[in-house]
N, CA, C and O atoms as a Tripos MOL2 file, in Angstrom:
@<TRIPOS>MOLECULE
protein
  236   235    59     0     0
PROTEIN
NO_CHARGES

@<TRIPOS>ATOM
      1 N          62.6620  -61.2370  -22.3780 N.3       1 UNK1
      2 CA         63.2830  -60.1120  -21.7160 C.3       1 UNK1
      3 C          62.7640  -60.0450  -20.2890 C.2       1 UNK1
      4 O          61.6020  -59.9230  -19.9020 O.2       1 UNK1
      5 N          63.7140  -60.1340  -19.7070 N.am      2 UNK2
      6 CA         62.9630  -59.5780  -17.7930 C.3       2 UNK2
      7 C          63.3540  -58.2960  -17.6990 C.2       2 UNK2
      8 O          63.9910  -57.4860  -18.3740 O.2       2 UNK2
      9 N          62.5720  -58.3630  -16.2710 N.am      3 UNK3
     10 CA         62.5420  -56.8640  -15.9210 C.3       3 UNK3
     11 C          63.5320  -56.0360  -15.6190 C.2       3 UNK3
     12 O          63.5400  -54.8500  -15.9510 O.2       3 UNK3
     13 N          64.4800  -56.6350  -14.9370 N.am      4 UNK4
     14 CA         65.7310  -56.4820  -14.5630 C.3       4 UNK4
     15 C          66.5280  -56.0490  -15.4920 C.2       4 UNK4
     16 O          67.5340  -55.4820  -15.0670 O.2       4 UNK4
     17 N          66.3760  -56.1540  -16.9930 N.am      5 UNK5
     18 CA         66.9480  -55.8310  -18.2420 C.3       5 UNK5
     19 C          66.2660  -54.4330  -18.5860 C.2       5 UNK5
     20 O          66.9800  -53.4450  -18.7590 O.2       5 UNK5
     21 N          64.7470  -54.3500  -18.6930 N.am      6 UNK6
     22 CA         64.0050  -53.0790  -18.6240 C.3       6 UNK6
     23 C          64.3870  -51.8920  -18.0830 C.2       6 UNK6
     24 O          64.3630  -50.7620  -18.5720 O.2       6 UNK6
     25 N          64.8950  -52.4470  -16.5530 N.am      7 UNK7
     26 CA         65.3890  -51.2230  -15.9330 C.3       7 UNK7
     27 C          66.4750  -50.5480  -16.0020 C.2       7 UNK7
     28 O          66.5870  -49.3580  -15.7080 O.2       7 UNK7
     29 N          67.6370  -51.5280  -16.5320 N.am      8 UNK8
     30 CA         68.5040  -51.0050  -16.8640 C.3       8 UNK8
     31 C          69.1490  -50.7030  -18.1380 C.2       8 UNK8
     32 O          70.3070  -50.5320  -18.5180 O.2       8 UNK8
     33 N          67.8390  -50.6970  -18.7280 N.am      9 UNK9
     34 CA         67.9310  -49.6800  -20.2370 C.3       9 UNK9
     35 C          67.6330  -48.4590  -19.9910 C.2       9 UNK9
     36 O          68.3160  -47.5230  -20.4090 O.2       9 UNK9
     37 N          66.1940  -48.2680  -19.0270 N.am     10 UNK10
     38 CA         65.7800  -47.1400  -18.5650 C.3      10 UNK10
     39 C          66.9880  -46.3020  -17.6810 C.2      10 UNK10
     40 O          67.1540  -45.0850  -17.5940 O.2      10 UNK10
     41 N          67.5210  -47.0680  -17.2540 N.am     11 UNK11
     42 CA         68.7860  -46.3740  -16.2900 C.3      11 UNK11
     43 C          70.0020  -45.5810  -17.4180 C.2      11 UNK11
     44 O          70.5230  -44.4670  -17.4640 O.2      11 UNK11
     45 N          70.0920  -46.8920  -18.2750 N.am     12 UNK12
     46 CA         71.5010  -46.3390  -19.7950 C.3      12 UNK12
     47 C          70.8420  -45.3900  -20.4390 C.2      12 UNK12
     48 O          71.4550  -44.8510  -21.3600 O.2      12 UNK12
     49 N          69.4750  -44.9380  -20.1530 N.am     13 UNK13
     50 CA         68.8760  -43.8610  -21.2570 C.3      13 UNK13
     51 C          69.1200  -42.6080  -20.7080 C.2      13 UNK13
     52 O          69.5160  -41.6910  -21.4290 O.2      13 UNK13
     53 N          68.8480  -42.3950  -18.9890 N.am     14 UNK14
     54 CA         69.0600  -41.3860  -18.1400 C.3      14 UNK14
     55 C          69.9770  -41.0920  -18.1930 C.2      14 UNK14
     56 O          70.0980  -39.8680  -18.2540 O.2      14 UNK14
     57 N          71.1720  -41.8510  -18.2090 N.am     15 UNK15
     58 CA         72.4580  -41.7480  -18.0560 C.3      15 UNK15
     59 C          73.3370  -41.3600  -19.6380 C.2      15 UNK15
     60 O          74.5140  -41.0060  -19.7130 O.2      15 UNK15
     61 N          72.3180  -41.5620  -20.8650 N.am     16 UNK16
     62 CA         72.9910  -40.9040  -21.9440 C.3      16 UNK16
     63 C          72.4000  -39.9760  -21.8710 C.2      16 UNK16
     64 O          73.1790  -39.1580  -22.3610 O.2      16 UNK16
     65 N          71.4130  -39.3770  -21.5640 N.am     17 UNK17
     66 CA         70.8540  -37.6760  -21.1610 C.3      17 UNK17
     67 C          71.8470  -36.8680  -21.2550 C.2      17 UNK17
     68 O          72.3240  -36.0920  -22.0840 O.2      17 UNK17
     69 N          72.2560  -37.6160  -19.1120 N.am     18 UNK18
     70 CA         73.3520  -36.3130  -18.7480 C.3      18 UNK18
     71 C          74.6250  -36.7490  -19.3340 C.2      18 UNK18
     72 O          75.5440  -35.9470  -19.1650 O.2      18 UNK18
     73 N          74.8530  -37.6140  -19.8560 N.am     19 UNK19
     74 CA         76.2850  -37.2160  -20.7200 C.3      19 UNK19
     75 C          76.2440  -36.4840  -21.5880 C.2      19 UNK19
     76 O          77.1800  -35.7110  -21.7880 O.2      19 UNK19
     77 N          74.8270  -36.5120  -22.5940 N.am     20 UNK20
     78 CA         75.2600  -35.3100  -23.8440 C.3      20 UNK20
     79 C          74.6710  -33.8840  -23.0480 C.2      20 UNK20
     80 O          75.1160  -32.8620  -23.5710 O.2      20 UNK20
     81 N          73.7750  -33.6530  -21.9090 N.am     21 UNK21
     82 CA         73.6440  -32.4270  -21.4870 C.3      21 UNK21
     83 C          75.0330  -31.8430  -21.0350 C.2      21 UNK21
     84 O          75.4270  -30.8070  -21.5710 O.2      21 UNK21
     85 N          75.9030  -32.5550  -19.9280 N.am     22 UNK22
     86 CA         77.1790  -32.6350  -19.4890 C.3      22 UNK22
     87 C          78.2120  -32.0130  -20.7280 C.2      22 UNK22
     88 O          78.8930  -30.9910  -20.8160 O.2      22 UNK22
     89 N          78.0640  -32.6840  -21.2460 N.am     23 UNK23
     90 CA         79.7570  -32.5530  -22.1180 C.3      23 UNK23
     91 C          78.8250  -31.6050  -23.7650 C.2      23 UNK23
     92 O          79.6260  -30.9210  -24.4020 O.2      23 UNK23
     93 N          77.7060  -31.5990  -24.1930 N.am     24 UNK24
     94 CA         77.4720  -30.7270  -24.8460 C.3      24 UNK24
     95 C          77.3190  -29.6130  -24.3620 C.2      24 UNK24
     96 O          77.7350  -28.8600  -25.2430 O.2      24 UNK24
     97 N          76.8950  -28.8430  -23.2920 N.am     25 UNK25
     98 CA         76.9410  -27.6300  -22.3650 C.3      25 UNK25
     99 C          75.6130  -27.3710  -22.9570 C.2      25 UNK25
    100 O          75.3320  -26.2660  -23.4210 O.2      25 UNK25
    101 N          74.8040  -28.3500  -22.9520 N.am     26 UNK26
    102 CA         72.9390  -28.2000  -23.3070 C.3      26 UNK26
    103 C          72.2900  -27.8150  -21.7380 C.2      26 UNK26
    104 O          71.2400  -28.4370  -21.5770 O.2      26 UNK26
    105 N          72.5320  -27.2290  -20.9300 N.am     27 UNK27
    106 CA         71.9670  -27.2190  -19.8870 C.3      27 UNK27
    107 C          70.7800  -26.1900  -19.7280 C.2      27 UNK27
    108 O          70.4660  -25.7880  -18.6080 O.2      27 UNK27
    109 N          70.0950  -25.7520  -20.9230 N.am     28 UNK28
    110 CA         68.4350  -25.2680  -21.0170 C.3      28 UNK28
    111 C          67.6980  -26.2900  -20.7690 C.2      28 UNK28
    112 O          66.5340  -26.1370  -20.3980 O.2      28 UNK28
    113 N          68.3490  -27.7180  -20.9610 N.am     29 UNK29
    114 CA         67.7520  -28.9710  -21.4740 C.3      29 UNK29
    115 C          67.0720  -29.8140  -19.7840 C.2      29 UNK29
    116 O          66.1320  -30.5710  -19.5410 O.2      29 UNK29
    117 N          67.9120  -29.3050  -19.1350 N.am     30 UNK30
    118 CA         67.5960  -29.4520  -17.7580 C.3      30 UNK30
    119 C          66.5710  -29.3320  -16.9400 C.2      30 UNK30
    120 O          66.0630  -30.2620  -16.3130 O.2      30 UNK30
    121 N          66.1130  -27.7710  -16.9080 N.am     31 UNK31
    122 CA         64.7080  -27.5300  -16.7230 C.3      31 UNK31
    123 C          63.7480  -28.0270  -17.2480 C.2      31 UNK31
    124 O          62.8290  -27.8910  -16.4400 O.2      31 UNK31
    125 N          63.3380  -28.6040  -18.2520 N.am     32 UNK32
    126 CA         62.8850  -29.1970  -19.4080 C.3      32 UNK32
    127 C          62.8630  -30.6000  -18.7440 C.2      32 UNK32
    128 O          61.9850  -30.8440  -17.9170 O.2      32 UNK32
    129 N          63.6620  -31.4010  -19.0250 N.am     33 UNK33
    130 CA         63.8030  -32.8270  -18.4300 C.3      33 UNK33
    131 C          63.4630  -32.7190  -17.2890 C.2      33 UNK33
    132 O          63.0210  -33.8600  -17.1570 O.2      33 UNK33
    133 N          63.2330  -32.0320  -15.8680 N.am     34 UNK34
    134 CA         63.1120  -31.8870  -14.5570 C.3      34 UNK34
    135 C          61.6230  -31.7750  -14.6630 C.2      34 UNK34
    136 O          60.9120  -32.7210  -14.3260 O.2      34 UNK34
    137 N          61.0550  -30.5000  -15.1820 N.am     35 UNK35
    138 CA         59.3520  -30.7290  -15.5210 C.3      35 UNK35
    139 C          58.3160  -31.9500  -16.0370 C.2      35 UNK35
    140 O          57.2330  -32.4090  -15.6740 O.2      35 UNK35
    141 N          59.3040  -32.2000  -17.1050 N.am     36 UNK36
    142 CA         58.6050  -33.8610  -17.2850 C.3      36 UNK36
    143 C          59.0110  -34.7290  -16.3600 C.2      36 UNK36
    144 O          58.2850  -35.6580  -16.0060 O.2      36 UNK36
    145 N          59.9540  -34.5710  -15.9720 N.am     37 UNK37
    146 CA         59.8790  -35.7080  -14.5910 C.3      37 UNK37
    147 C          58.9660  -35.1990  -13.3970 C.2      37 UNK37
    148 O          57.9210  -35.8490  -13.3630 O.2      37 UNK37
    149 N          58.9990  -34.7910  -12.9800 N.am     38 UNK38
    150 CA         57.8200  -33.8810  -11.7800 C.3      38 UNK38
    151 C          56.3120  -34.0170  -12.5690 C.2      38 UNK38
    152 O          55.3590  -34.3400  -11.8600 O.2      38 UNK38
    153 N          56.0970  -33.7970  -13.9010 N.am     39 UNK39
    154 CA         54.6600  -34.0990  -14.4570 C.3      39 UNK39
    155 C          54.0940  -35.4450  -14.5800 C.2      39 UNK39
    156 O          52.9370  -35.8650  -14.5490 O.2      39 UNK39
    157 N          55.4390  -36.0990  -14.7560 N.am     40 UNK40
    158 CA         54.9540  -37.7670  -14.9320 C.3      40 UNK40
    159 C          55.0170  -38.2780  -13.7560 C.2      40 UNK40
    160 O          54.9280  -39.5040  -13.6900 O.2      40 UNK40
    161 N          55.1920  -37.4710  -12.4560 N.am     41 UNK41
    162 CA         55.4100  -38.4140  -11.3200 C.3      41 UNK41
    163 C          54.2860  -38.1320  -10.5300 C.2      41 UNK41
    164 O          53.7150  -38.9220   -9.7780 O.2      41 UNK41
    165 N          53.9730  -36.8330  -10.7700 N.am     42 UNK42
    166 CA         52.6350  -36.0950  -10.5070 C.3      42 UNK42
    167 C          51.1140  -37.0250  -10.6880 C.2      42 UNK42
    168 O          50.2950  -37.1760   -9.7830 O.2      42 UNK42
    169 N          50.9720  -37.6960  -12.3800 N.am     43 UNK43
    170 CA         50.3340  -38.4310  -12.8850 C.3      43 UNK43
    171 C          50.1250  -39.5580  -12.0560 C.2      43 UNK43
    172 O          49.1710  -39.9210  -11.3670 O.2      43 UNK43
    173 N          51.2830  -40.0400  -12.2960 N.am     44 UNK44
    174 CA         51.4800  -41.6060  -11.5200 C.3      44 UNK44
    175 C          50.6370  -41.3050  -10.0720 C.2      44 UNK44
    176 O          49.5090  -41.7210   -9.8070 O.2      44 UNK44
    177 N          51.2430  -40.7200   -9.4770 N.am     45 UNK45
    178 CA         50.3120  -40.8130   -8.1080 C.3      45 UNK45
    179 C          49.2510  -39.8620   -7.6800 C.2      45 UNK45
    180 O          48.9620  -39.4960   -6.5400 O.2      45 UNK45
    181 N          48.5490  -39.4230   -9.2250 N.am     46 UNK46
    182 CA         47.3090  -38.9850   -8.6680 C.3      46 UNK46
    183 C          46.2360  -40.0900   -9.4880 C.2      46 UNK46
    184 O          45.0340  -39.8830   -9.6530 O.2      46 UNK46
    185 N          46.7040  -40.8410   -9.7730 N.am     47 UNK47
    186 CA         46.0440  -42.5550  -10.4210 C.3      47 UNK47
    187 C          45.1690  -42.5800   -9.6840 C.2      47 UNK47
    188 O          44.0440  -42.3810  -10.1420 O.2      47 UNK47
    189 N          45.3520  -42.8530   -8.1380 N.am     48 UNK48
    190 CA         44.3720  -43.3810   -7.1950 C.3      48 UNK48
    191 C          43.3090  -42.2690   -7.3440 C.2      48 UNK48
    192 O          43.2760  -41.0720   -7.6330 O.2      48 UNK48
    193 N          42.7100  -42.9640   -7.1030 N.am     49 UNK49
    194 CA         40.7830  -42.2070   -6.7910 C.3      49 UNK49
    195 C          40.8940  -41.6680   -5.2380 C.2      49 UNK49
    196 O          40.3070  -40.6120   -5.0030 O.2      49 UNK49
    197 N          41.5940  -42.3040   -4.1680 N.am     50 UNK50
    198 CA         41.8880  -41.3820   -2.8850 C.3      50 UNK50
    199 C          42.1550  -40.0820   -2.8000 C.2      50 UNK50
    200 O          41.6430  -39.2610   -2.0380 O.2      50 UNK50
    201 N          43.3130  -39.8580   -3.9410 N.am     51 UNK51
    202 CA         43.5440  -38.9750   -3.7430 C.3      51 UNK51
    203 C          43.6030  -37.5240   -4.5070 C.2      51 UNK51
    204 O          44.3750  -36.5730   -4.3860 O.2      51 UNK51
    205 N          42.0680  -37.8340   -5.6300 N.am     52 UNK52
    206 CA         41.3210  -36.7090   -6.3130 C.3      52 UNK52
    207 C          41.2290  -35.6330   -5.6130 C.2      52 UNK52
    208 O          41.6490  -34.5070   -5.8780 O.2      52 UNK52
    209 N          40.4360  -36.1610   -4.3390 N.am     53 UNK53
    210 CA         39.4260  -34.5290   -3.8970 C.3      53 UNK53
    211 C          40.2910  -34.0970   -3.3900 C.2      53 UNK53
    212 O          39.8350  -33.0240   -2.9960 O.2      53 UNK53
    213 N          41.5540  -34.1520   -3.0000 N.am     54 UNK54
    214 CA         42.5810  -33.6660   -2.4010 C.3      54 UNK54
    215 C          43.3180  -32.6430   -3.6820 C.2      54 UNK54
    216 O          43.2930  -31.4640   -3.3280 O.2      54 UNK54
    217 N          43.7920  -32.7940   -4.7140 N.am     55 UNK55
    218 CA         43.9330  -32.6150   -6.2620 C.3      55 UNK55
    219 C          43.0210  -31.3800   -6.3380 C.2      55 UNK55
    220 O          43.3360  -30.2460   -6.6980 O.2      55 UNK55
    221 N          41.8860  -31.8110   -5.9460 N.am     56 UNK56
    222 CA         40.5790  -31.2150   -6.8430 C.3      56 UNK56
    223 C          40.9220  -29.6070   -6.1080 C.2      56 UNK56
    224 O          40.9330  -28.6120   -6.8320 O.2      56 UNK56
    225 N          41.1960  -29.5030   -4.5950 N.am     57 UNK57
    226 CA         40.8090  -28.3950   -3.7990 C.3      57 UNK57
    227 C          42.1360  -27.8390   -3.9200 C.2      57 UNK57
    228 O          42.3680  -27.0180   -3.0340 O.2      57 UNK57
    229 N          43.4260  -28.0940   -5.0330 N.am     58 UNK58
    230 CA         44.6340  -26.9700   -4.8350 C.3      58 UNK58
    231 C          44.0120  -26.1690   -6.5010 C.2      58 UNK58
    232 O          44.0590  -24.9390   -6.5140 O.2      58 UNK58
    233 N          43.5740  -26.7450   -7.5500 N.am     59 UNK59
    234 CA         42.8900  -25.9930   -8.5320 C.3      59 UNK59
    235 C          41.9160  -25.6000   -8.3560 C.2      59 UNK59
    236 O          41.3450  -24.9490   -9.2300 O.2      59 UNK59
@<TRIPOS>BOND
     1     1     2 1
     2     2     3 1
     3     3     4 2
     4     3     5 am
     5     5     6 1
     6     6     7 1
     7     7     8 2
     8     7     9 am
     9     9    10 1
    10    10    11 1
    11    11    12 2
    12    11    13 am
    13    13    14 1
    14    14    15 1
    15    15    16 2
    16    15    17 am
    17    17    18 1
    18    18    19 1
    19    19    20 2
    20    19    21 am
    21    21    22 1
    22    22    23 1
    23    23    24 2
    24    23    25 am
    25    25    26 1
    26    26    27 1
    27    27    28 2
    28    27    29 am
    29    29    30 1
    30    30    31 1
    31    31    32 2
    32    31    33 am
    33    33    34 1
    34    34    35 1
    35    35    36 2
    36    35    37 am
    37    37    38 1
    38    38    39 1
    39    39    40 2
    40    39    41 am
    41    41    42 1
    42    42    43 1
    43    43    44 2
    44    43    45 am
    45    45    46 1
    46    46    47 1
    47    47    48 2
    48    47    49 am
    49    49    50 1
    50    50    51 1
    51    51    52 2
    52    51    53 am
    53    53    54 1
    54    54    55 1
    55    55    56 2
    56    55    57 am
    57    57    58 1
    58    58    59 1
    59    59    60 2
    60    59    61 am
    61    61    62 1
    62    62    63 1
    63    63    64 2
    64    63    65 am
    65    65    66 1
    66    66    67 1
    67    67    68 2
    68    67    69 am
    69    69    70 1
    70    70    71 1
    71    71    72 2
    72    71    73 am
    73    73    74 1
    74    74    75 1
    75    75    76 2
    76    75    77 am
    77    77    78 1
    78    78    79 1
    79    79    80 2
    80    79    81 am
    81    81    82 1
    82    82    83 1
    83    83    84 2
    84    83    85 am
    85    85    86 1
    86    86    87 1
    87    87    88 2
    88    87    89 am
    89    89    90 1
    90    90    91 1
    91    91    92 2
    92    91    93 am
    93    93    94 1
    94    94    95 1
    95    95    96 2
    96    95    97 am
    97    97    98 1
    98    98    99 1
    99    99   100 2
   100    99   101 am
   101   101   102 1
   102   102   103 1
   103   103   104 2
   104   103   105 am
   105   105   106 1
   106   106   107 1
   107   107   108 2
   108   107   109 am
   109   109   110 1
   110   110   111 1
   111   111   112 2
   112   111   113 am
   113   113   114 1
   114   114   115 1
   115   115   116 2
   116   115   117 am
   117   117   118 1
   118   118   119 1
   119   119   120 2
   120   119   121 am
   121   121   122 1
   122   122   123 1
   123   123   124 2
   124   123   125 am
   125   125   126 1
   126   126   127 1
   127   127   128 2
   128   127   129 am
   129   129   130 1
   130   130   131 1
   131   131   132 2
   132   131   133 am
   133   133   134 1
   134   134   135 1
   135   135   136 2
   136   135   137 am
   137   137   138 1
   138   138   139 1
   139   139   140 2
   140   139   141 am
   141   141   142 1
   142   142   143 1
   143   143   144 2
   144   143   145 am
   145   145   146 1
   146   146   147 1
   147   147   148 2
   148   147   149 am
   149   149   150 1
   150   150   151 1
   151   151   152 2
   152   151   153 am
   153   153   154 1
   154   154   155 1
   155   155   156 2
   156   155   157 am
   157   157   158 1
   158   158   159 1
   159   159   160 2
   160   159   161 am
   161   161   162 1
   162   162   163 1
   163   163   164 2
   164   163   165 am
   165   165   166 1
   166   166   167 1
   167   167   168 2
   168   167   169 am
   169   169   170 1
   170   170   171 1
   171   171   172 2
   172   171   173 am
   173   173   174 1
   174   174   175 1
   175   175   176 2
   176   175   177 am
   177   177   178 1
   178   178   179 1
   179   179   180 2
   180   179   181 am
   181   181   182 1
   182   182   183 1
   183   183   184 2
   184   183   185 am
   185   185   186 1
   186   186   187 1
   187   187   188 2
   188   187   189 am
   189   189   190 1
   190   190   191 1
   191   191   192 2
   192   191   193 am
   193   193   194 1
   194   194   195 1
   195   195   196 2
   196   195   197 am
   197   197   198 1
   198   198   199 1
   199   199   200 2
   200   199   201 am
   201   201   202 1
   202   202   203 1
   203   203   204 2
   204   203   205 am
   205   205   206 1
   206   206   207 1
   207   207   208 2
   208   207   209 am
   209   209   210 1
   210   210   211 1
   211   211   212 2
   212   211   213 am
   213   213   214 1
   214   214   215 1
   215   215   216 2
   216   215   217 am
   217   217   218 1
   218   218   219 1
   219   219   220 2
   220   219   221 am
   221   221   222 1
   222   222   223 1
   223   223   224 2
   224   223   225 am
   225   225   226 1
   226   226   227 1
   227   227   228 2
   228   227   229 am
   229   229   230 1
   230   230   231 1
   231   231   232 2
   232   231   233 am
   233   233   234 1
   234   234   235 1
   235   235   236 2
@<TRIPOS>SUBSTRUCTURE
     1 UNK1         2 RESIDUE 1 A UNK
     2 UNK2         6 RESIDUE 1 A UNK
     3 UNK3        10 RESIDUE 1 A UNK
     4 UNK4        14 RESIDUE 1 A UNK
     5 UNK5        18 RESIDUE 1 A UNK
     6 UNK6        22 RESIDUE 1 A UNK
     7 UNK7        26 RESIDUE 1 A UNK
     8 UNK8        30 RESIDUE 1 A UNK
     9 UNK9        34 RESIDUE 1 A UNK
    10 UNK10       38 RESIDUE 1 A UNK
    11 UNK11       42 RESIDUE 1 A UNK
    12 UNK12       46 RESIDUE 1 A UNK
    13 UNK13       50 RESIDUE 1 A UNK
    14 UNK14       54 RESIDUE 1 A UNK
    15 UNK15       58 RESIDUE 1 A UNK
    16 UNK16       62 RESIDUE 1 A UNK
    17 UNK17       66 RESIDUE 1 A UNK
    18 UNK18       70 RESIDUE 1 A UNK
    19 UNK19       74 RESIDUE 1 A UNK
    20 UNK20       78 RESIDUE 1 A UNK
    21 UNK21       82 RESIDUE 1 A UNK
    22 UNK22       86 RESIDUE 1 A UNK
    23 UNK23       90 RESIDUE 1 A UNK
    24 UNK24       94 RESIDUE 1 A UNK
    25 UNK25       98 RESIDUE 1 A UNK
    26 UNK26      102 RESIDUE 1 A UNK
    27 UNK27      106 RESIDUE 1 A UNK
    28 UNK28      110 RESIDUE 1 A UNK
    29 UNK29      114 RESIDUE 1 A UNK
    30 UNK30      118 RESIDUE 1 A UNK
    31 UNK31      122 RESIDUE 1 A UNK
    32 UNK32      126 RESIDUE 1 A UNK
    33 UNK33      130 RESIDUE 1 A UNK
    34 UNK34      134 RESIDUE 1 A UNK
    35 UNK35      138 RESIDUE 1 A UNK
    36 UNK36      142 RESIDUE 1 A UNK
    37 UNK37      146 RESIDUE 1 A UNK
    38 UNK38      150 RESIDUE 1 A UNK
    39 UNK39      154 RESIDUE 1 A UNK
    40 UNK40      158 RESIDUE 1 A UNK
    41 UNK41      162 RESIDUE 1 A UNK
    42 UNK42      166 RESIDUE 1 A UNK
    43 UNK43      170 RESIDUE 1 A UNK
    44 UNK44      174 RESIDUE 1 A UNK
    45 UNK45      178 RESIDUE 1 A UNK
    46 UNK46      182 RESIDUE 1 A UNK
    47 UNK47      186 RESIDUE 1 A UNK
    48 UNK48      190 RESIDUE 1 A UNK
    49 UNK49      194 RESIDUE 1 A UNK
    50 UNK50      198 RESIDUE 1 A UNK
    51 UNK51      202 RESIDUE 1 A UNK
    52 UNK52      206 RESIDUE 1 A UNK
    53 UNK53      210 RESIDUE 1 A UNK
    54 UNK54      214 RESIDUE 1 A UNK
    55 UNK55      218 RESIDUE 1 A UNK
    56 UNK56      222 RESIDUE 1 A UNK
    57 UNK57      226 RESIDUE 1 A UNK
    58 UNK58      230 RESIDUE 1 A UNK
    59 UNK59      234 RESIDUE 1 A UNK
């Protein structure tokens, strides 16, 4: 499997989201999916050790 295949599973997964949020009229589901995206992106780039003490001084 390459990567190029990876991503665009990850892409067909996003994209069956908003079709059943879309056409089921699930749109509580939104806010919800938007937080975990903002939490996991949050993660990802507080990885680096640069940019702890920066982190450290908004809590």
């Amino acid at each position: 499997m390459s990567k190029g295949n990876g991503f665009k599973e990850r892409l067909s997964l996003f994209r069956e989201m908003w079709y059943f949020i879309r056409c089921r009229k699930r749109w509580w589901l939104a806010p919800i999916l938007i937080f975990l995206l903002l939490l996991s992106l949050f993660i990802v780039l507080t990885e680096s050790s640069a940019l702890l003490p920066f982190i450290y001084t908004l809590f």
